[in-house]
C-alpha positions in Angstrom: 0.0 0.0 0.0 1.3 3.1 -1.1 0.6 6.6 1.0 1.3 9.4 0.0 1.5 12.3 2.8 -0.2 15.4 1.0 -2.0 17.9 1.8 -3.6 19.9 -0.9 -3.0 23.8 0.9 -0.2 23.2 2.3 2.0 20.5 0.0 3.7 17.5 1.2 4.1 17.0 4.7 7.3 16.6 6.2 7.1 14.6 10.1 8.1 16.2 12.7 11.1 13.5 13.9 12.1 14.4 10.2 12.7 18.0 10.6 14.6 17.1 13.8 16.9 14.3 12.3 15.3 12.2 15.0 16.3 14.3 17.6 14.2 14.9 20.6 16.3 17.2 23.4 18.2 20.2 22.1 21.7 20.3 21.7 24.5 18.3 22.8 24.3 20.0 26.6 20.5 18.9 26.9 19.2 22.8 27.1 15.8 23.1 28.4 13.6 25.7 26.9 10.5 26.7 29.1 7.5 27.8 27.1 7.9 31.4 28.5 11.6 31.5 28.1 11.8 34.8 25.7 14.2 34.2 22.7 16.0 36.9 20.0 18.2 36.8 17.7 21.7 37.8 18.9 22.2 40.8 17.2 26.5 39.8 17.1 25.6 36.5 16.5 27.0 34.1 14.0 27.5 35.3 10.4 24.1 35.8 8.1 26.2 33.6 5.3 25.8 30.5 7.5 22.1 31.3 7.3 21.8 29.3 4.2 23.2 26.1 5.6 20.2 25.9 7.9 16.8 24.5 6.9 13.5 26.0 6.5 12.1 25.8 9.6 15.3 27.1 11.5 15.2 29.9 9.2 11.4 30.8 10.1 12.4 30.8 13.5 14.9 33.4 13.1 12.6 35.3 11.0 10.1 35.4 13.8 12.5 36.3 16.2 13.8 39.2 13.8 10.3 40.9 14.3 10.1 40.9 17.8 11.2 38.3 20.7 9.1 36.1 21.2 8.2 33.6 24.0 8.8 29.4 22.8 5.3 28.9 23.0 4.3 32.1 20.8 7.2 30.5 18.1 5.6 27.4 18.0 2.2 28.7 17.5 3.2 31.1 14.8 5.5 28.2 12.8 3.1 25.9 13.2 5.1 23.4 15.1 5.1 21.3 17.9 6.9 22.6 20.5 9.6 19.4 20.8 10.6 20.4 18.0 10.9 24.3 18.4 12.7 23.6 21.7 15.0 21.2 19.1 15.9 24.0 16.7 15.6 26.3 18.9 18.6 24.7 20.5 20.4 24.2 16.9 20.2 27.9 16.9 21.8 28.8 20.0 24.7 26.7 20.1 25.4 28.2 16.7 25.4 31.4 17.9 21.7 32.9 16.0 19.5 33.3 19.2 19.9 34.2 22.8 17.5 33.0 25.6 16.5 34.8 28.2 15.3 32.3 30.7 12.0 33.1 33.5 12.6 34.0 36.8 12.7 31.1 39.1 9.6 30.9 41.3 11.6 30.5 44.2 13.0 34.7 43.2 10.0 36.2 43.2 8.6 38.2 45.9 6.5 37.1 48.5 2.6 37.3 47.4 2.2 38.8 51.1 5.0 41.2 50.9 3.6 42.5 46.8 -0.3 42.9 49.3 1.2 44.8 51.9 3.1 46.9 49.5 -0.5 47.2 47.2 -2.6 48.6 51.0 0.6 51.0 51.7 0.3 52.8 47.9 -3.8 53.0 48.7 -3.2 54.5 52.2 -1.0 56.9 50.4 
C-alpha cells in the first residue's frame, strides 16, 4: 500500500522526527527551553552567510525572532510546530550562535505574594 502524505493547501508533509533528524532534546548540553523563556536573535551573532546552511524551519524561526522576541510557546504557535521540535531548533540555533535565551525567573526569586499585598494597602493608604 502506497501513501502518500499530502495535503492539498499546504503541500507534502514533512514529520516532525524528520525536521529534527530524529532528535528529541536540544543540543549536545541537553538545554531546556520553558514555554515562556523569551528568545531573540543575537544581534552579534553568528555570520548571516551560515544562514543558508540551515533548513527551512530554522530559518522561520529566526525570521520570527527578527520581528520581535518572542516567547517558545508564541514560536511554536506562529511556525506551526510542535513545541519538541521548536525547543530542538531552537537549540540548533543557540549553540550556533543565531538566538539568545533569556530564561524566567525562578519561582523561588519572586517576591512574596504577602509582601507585593502589603506593598499594594501602603500605595492606597498613600
Amino acid at each position: 500500500m502506497n501513501v502518500q502524505w499530502y495535503d492539498a493547501e499546504a503541500g507534502p508533509l514533512v514529520r516532525p522526527y524528520a525536521v529534527t533528524g530524529g532528535r528529541t532534546k536540544p543540543g549536545p548540553h541537553g538545554v531546556r527551553f520553558d514555554l515562556i523563556a523569551l528568545v531573540a536573535v543575537e544581534p552579534g551573532g553568528a555570520d548571516t552567510g551560515d544562514e543558508a546552511l540551515l533548513g527551512p524551519e530554522h530559518r522561520s524561526l529566526l525570521g520570527l525572532c527578527r520581528a520581535e522576541t518572542q516567547s517558545v510557546a508564541e514560536l511554536a504557535a506562529d511556525a506551526d510546530l510542535p513545541v519538541g521540535v521548536v525547543r530542538v531548533l531552537l537549540g540548533d540555533l543557540l549553540e550556533a550562535g543565531h538566538v539568545r535565551v533569556s530564561r524566567p525567573v525562578p519561582a523561588a526569586q519572586l517576591p512574596d505574594e504577602r509582601i507585593l499585598r502589603e506593598v499594594i494597602e501602603g500605595l492606597r493608604a498613600l
